[in-house]
DRENVOPA-407871 format. One record per residue (C-alpha): z, x, y; residue number from 0. Coordinates in steps of 0.25 Angstrom, whole numbers. Layout:
N
<<Z, X, Y>, NUM>
...
***
This chain:
297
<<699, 334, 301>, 0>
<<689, 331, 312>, 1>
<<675, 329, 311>, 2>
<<666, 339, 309>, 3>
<<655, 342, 320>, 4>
<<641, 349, 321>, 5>
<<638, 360, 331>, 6>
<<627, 356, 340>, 7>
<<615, 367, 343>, 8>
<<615, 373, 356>, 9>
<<604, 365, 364>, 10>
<<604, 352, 355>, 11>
<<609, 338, 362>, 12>
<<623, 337, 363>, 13>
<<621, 321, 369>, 14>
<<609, 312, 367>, 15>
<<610, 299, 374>, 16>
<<598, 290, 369>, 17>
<<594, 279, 377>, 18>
<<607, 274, 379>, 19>
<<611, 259, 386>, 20>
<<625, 254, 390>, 21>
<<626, 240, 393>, 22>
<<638, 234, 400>, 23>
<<635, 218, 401>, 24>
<<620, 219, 407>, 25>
<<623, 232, 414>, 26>
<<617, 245, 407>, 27>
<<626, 255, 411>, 28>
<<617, 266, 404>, 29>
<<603, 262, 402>, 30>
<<595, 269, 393>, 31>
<<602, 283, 395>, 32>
<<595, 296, 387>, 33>
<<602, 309, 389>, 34>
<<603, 324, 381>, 35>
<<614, 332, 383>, 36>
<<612, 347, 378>, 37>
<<623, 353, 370>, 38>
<<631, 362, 381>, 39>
<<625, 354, 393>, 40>
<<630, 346, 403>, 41>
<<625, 333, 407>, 42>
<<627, 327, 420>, 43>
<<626, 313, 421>, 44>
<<626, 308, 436>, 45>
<<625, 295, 445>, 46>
<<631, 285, 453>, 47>
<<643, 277, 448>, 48>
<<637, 266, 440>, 49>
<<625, 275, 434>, 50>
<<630, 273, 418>, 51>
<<635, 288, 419>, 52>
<<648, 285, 414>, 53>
<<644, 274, 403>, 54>
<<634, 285, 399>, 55>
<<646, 294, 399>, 56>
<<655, 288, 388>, 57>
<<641, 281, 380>, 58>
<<643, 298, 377>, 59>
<<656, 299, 372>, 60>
<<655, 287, 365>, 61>
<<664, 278, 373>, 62>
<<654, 267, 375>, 63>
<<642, 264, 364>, 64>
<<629, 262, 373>, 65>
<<622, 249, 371>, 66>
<<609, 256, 366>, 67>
<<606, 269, 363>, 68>
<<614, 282, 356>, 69>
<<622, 293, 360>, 70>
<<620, 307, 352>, 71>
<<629, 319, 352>, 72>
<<625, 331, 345>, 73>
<<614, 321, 338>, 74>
<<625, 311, 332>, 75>
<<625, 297, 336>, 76>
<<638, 296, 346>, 77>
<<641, 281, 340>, 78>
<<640, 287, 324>, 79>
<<651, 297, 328>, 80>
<<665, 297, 324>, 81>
<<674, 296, 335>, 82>
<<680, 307, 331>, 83>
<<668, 314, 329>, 84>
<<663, 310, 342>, 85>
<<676, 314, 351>, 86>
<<674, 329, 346>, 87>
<<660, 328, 350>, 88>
<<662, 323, 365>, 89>
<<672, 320, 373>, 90>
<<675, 315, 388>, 91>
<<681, 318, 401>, 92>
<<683, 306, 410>, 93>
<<682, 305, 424>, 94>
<<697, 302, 428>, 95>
<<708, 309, 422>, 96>
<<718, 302, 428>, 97>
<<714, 290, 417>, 98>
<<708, 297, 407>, 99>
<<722, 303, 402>, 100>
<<733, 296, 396>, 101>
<<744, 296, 407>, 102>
<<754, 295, 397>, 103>
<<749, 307, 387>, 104>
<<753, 321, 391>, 105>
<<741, 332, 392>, 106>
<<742, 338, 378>, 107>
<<740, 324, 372>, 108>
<<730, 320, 379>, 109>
<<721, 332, 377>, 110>
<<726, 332, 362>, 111>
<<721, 317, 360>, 112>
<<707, 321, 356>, 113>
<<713, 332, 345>, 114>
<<722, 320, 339>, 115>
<<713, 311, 339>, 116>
<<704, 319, 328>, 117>
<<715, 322, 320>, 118>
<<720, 336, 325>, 119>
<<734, 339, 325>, 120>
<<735, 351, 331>, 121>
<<732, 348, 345>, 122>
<<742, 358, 354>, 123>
<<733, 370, 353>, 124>
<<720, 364, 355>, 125>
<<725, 356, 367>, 126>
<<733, 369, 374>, 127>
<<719, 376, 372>, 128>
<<711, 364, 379>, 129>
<<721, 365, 391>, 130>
<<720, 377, 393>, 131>
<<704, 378, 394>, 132>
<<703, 367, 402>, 133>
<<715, 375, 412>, 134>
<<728, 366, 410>, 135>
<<739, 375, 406>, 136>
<<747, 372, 395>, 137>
<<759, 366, 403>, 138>
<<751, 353, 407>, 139>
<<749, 348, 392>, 140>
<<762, 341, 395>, 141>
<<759, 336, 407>, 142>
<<756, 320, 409>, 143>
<<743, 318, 417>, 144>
<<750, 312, 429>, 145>
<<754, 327, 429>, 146>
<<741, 334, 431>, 147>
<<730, 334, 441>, 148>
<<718, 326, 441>, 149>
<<709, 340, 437>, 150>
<<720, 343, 427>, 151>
<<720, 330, 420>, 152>
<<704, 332, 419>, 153>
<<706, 345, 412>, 154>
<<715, 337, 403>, 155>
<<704, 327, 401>, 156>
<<694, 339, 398>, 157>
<<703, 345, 388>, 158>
<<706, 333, 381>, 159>
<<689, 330, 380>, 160>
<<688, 346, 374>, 161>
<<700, 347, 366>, 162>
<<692, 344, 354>, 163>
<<681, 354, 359>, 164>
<<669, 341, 359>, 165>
<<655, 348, 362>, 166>
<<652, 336, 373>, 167>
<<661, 332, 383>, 168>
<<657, 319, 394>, 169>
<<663, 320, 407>, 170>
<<663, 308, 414>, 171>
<<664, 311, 430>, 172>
<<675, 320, 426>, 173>
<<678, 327, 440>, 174>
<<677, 313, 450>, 175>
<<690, 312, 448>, 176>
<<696, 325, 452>, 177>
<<696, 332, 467>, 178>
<<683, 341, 469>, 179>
<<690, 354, 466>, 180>
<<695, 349, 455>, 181>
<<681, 344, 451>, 182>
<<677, 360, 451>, 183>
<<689, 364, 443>, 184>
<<684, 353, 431>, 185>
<<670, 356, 432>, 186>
<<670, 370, 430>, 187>
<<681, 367, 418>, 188>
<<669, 358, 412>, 189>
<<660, 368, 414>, 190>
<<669, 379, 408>, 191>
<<672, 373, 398>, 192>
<<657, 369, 393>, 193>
<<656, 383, 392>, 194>
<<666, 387, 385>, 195>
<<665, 375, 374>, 196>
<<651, 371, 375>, 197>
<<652, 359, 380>, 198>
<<640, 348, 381>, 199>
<<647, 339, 395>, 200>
<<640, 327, 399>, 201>
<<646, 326, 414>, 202>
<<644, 314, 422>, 203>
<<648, 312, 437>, 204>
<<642, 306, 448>, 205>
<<645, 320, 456>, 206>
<<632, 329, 458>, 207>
<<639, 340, 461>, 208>
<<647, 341, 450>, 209>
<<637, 339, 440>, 210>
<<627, 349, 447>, 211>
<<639, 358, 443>, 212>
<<642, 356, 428>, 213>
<<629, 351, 423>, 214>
<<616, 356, 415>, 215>
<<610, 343, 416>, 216>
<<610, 330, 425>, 217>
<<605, 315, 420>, 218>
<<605, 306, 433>, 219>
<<610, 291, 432>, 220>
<<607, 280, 438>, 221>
<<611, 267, 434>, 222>
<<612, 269, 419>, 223>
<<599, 278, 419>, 224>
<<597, 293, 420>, 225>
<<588, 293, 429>, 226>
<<585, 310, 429>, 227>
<<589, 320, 421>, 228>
<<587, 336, 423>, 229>
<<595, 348, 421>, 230>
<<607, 351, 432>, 231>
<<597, 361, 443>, 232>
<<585, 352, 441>, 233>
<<594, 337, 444>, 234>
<<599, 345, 456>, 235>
<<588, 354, 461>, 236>
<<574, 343, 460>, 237>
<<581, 330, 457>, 238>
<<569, 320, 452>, 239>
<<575, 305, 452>, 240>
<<578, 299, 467>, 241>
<<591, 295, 461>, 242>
<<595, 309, 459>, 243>
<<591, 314, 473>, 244>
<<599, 303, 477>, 245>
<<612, 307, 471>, 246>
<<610, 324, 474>, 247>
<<608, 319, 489>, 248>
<<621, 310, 489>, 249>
<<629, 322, 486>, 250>
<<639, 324, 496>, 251>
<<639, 339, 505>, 252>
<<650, 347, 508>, 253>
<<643, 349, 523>, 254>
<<650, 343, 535>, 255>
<<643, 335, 544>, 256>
<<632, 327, 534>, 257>
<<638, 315, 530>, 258>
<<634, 307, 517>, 259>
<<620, 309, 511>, 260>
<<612, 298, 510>, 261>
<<607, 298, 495>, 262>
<<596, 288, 499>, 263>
<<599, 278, 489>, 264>
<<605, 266, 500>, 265>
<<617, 257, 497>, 266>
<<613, 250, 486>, 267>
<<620, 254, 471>, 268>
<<613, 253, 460>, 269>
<<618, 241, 452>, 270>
<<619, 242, 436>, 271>
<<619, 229, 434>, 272>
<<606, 226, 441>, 273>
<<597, 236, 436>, 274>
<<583, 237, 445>, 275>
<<570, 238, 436>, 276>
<<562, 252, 436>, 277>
<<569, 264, 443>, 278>
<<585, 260, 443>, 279>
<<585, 268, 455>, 280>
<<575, 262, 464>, 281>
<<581, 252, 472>, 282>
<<590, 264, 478>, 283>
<<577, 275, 478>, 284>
<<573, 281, 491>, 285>
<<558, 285, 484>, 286>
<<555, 270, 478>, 287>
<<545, 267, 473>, 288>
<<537, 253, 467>, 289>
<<535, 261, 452>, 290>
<<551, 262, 455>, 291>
<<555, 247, 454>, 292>
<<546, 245, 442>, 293>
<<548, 257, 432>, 294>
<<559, 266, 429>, 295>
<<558, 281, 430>, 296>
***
């Protein structure tokens, strides 16, 4: 029988991250990381490469225990879980789905690995329904993933995350992987499918625009910090941290003839394993100031 879960209240966190660390060696990959995720909403978590994003990502899902700190979902601590438990609470989609299927298994195995693994013999119906919704027809459930398109193998990767209808779903750069109009076609699957199943997403990626898209609400990383947090208009309308502004005025435009922005922040990277004191962004901020070196914002 599978395990028996609670229905959260509308409004009351689906995620709490509570001062969370991740130490790899003498790198702190994420470093003192506090977030809240509404029931229903959708979190974006941007930066560069490097930022913590990712580990933040499957610290989440359970697929890495933080070196200090908890994780809450609906109000239970994520490391008392049950594995079982846990996988019918939150699942992931993962950025590549070239290697996050198993080439060898056929589609209606790999989307009915989740059913199996609680328990749940009868797996054909729920798995033809999952297919449809996220739009594969029912002929591609014997396909091989070396048959299907990059967009349709994410759809697999979707359906396999929903097929036990978890109330949290992590996606982990899900569309860098995939040709822009490709991107579209998975973004407004997402979004559909929030609606229609009430879904909480925590989205990361490093694209803007993508995340200006789908999002409620945007926390801003910046090498293992959230440097800003504000809803989805009020990150993109009146950003506050330089950081941020840096990042919004990186973005590439459609419009011929203006070449690459220049963000400001010079060609130095910020190194993880040489952390400055105060601001983490200072040694890169146009607006520097002495306060900056000194204490963190």
């Amino acid at each position: 029988t599978r395990p028996h879960l609670s229905v959260p209240t509308a409004m009351s966190p689906a995620i709490e991250v509570r001062d969370v660390t991740r130490r790899f060696g003498q790198v702190r990959a994420v470093d003192g990381v506090s977030l809240t995720v509404q029931a229903g909403g959708v979190m974006g978590i941007v930066g560069e490469s490097g930022c913590g994003k990712s580990t933040l990502a499957r610290i989440i899902l359970g697929l890495l225990p933080p070196t200090e700190g908890e994780v809450l979902v609906e109000g239970k601590r994520l490391s008392a879980l049950d594995r079982r438990v846990r996988a019918q609470l939150i699942q992931p989609v993962f950025q590549d789905p070239y290697s996050s299927l198993n080439p060898r298994h056929r589609v209606r195995d790999i989307v009915a690995l989740p059913l199996r693994a609680q328990g749940q013999r009868d797996v054909e119906g729920p798995v033809r329904e999952m297919l449809a919704r996220v739009g594969l027809p029912g002929a591609m459930a014997d396909r091989l993933p070396a048959q299907l398109s990059g967009g349709q193998r994410q759809r697999v990767a979707i359906a396999r995350a929903l097929v036990l209808r978890p109330r949290i779903v992590v996606c982990d750069e899900p569309t860098s992987a995939l040709d822009v109009s490709v991107q579209a076609q998975i973004l407004n699957l997402l979004a559909e499918l929030r609606r229609e199943l009430g879904l909480t997403l925590v989205f990361i990626s490093h694209n803007l625009a993508v995340v200006e898209h789908i999002a409620t609400e945007v926390a801003v990383m910046y090498l293992g910090r959230i440097v800003e947090q504000a809803e989805v208009d009020a990150l993109f309308g009146a950003p506050a941290h330089p950081y941020t502004k840096a990042l919004l005025a990186s973005v590439l435009t459609p419009e011929p003839g203006l070449g690459l922005p220049d963000a400001g922040l010079g060609e130095g990277y910020p190194d993880p394993a040489n952390i400055p004191g105060g601001c983490r962004f200072h040694p890169r901020c146009p607006i520097v100031q002495p306060i900056c070196r000194t204490t963190s914002p």
